[in-house]
Biopython code that builds the backbone (N, CA, C, O; Angstrom):
import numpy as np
from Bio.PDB.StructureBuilder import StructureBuilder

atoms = [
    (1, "UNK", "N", (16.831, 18.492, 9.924)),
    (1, "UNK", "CA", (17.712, 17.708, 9.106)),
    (1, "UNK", "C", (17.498, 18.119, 7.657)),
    (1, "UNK", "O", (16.402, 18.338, 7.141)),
    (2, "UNK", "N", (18.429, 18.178, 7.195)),
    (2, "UNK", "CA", (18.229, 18.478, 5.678)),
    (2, "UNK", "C", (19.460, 17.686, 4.529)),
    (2, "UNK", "O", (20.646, 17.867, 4.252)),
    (3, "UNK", "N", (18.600, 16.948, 4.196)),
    (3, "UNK", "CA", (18.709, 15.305, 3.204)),
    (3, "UNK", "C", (19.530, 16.194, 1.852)),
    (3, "UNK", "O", (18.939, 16.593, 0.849)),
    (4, "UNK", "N", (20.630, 16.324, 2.056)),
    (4, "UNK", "CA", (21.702, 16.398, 0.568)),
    (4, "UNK", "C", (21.525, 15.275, -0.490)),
    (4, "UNK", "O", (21.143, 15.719, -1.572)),
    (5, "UNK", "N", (21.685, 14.092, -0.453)),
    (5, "UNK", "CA", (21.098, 13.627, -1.023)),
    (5, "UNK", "C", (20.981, 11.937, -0.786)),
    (5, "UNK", "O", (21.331, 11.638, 0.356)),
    (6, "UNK", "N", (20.508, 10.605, -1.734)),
    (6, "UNK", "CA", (20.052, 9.716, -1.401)),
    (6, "UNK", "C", (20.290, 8.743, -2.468)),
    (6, "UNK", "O", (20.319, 8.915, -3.686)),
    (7, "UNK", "N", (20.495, 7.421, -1.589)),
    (7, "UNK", "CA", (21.909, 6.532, -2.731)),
    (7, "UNK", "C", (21.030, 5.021, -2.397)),
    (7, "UNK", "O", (21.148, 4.703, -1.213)),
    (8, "UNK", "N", (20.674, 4.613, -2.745)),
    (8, "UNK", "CA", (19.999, 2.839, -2.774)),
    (8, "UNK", "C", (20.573, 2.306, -3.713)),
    (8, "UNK", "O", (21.452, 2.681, -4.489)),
    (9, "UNK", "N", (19.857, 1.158, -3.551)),
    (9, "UNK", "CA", (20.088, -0.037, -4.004)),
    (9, "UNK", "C", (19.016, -0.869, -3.917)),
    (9, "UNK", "O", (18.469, -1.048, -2.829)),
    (10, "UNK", "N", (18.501, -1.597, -5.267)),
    (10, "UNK", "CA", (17.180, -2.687, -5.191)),
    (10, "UNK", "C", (16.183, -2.347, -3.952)),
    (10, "UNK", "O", (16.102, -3.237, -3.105)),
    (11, "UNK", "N", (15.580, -1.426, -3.785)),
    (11, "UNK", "CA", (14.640, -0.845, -3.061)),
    (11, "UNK", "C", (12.977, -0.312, -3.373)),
    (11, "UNK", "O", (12.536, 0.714, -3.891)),
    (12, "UNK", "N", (12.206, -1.734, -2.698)),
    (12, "UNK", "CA", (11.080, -2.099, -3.690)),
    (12, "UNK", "C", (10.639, -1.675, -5.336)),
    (12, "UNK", "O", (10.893, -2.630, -6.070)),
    (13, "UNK", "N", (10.386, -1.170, -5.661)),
    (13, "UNK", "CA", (10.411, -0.693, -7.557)),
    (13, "UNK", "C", (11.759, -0.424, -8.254)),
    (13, "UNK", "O", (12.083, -0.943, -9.322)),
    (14, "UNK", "N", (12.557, 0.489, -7.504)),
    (14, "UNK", "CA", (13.503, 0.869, -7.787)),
    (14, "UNK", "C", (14.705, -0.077, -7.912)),
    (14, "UNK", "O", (15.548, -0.163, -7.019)),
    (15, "UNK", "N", (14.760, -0.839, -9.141)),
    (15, "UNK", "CA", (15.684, -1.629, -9.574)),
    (15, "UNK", "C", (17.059, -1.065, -9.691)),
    (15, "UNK", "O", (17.178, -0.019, -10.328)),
    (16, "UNK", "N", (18.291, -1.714, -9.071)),
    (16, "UNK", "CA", (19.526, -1.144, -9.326)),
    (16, "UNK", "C", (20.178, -0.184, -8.565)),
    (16, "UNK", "O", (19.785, 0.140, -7.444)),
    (17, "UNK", "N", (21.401, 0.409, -9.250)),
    (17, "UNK", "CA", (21.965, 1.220, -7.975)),
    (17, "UNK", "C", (21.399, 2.974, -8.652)),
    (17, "UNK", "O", (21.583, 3.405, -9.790)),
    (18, "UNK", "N", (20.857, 3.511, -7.747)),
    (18, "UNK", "CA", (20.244, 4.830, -7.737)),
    (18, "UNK", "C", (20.830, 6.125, -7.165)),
    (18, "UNK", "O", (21.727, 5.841, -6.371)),
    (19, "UNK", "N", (20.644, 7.452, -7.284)),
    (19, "UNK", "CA", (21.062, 8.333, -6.732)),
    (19, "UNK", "C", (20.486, 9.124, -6.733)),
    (19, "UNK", "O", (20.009, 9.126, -7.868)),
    (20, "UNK", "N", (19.751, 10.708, -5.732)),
    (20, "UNK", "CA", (18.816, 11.487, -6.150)),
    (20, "UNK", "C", (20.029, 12.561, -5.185)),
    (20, "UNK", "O", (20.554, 12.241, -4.119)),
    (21, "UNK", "N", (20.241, 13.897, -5.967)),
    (21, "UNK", "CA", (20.707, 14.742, -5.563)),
    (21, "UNK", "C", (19.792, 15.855, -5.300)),
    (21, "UNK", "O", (19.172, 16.353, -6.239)),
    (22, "UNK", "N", (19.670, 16.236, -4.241)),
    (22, "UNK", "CA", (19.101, 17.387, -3.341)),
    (22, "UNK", "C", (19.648, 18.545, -3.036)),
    (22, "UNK", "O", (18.950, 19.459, -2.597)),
    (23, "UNK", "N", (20.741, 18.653, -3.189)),
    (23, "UNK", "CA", (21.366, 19.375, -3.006)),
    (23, "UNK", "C", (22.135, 20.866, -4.553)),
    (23, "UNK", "O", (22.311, 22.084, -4.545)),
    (24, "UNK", "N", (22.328, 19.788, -5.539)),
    (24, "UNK", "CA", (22.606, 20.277, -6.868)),
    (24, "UNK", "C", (21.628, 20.609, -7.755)),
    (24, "UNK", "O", (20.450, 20.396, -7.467)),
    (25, "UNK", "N", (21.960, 21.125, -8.844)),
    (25, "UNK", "CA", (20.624, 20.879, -9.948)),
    (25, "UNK", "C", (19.681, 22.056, -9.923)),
    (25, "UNK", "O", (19.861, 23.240, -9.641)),
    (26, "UNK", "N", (18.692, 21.417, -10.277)),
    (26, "UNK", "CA", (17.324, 21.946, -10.043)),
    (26, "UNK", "C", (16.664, 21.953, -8.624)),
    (26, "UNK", "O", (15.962, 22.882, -8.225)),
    (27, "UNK", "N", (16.925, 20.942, -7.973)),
    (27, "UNK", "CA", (16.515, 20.730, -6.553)),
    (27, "UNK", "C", (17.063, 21.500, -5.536)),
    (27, "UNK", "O", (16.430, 21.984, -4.598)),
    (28, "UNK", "N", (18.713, 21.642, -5.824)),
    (28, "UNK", "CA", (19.491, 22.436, -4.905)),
    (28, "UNK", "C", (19.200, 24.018, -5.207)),
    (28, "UNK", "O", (19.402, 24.732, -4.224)),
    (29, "UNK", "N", (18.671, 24.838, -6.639)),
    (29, "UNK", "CA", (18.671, 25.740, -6.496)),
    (29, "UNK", "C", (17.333, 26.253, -6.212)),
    (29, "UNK", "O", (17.070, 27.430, -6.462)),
    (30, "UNK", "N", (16.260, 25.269, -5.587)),
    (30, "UNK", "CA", (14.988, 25.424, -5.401)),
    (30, "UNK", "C", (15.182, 26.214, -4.540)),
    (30, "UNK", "O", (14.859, 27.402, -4.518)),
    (31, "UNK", "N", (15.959, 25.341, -3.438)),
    (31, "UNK", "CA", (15.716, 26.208, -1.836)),
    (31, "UNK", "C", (14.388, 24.631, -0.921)),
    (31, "UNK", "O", (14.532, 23.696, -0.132)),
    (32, "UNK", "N", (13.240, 25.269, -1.737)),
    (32, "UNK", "CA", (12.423, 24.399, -0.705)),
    (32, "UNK", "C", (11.544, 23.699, -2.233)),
    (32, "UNK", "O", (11.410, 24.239, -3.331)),
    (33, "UNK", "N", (11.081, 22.398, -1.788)),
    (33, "UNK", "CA", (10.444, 21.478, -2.471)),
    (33, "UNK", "C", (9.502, 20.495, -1.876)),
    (33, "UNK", "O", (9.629, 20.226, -0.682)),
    (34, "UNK", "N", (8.343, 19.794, -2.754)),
    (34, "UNK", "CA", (7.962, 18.962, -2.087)),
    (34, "UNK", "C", (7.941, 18.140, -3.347)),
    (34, "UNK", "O", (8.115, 18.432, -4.530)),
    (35, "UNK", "N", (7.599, 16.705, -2.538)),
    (35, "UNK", "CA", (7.829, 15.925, -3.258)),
    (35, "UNK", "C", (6.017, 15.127, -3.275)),
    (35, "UNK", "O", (5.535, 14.737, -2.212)),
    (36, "UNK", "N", (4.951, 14.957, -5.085)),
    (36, "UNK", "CA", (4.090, 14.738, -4.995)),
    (36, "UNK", "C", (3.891, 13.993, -5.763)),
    (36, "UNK", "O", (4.764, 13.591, -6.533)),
    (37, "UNK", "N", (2.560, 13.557, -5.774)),
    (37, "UNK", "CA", (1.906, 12.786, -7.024)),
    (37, "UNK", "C", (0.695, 11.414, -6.485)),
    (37, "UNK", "O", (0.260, 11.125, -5.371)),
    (38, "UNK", "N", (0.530, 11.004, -7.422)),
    (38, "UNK", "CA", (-0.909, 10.115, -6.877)),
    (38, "UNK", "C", (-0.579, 9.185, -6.071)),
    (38, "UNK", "O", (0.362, 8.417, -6.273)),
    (39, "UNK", "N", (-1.160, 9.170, -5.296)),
    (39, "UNK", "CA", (-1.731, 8.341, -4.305)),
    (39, "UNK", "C", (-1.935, 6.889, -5.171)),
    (39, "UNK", "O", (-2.881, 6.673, -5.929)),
    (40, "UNK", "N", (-0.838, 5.957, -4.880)),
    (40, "UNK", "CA", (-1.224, 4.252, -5.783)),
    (40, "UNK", "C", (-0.047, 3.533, -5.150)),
    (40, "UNK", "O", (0.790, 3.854, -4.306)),
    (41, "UNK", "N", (-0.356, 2.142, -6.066)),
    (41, "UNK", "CA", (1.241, 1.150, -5.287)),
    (41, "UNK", "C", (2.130, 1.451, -5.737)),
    (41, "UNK", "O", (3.067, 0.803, -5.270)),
    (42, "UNK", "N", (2.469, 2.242, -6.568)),
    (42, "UNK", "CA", (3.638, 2.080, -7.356)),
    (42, "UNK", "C", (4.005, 3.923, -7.564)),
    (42, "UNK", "O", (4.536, 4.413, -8.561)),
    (43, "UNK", "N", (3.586, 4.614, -6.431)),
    (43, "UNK", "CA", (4.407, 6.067, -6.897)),
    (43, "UNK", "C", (5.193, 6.242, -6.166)),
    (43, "UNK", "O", (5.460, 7.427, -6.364)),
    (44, "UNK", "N", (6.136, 5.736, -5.006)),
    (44, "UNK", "CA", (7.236, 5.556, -5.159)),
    (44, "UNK", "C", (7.703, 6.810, -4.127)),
    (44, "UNK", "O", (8.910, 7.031, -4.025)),
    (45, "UNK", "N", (6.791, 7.585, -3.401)),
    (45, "UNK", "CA", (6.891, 8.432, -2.366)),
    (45, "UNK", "C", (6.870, 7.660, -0.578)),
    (45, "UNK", "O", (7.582, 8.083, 0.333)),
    (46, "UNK", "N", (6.161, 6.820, -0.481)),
    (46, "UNK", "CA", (6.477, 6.229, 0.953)),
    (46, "UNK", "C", (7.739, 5.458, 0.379)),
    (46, "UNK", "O", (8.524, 5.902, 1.217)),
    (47, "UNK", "N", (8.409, 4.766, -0.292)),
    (47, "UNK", "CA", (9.336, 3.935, -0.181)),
    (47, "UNK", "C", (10.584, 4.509, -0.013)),
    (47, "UNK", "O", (11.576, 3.923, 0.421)),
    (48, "UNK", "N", (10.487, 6.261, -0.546)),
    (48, "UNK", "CA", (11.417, 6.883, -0.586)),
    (48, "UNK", "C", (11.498, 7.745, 1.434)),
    (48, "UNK", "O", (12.552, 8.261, 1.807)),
    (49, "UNK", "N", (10.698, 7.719, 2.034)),
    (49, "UNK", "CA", (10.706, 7.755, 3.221)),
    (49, "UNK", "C", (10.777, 6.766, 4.086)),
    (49, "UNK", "O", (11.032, 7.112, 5.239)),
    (50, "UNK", "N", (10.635, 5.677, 3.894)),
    (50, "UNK", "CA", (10.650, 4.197, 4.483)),
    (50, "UNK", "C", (12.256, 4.139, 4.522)),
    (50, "UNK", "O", (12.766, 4.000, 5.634)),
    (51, "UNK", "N", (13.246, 4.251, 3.193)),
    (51, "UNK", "CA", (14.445, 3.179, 2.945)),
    (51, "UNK", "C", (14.959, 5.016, 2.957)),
    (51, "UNK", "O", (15.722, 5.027, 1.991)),
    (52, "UNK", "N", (14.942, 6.271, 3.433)),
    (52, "UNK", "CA", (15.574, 7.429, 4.189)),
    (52, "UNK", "C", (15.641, 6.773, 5.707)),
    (52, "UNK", "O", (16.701, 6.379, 6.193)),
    (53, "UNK", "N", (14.350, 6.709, 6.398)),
    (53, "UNK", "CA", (14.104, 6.131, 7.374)),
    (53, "UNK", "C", (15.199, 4.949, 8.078)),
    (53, "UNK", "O", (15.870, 5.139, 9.093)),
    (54, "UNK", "N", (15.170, 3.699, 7.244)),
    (54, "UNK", "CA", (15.930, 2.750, 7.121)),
    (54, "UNK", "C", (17.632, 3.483, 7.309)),
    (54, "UNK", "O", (18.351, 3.620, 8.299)),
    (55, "UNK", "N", (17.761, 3.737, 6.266)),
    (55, "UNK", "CA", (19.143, 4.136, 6.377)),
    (55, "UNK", "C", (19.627, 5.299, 7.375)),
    (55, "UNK", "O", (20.759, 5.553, 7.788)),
    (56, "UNK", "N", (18.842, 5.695, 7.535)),
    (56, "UNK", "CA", (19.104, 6.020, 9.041)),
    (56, "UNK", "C", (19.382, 5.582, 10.184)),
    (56, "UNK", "O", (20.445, 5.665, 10.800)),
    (57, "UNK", "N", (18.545, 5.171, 10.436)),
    (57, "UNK", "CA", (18.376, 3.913, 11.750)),
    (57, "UNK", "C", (19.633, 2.773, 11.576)),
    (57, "UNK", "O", (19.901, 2.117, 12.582)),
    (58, "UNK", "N", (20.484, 2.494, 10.215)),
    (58, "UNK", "CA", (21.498, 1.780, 10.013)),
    (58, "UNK", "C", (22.817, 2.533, 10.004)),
    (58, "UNK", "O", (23.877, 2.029, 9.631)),
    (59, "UNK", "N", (22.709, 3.472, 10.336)),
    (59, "UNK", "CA", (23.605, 4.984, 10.120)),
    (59, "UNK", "C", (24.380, 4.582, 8.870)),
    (59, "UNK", "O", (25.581, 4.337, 8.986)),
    (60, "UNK", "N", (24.069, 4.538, 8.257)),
    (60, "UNK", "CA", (24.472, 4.853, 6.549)),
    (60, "UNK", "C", (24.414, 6.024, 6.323)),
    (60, "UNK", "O", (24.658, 6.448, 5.194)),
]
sb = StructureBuilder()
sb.init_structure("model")
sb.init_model(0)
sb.init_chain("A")
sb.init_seg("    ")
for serial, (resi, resn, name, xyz) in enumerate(atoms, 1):
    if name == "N":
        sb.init_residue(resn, " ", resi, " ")
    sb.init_atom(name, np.array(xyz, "f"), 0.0, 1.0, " ", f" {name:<3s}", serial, name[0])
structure = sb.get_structure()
């Protein structure tokens, strides 16, 4: 599967309506990426696999 990109709404930290493009940009002309950073409550990497997850399973 390969995630073009990702659209929420009020999704734990992430206040408001959001958008992350994967596909365009900097990201789209990567090719391949990962996504990092510290390990805490608030960095914002499981929530972004949790509410992918989610919206999946809701076929959104």
């Amino acid at each position: 599967m390969k995630i073009l990109s990702l659209s929420g709404e009020n999704l734990a930290s992430l206040t408001g309506q959001f958008t992350i493009d994967f596909a365009g940009g900097a990201l789209g002309a990567a090719g391949l990426f990962a996504i990092t950073g510290n390990t805490r409550a608030d960095g914002g990497k499981s929530t972004r696999d949790i509410g992918s997850v989610w919206m999946e399973a809701c076929g959104v």
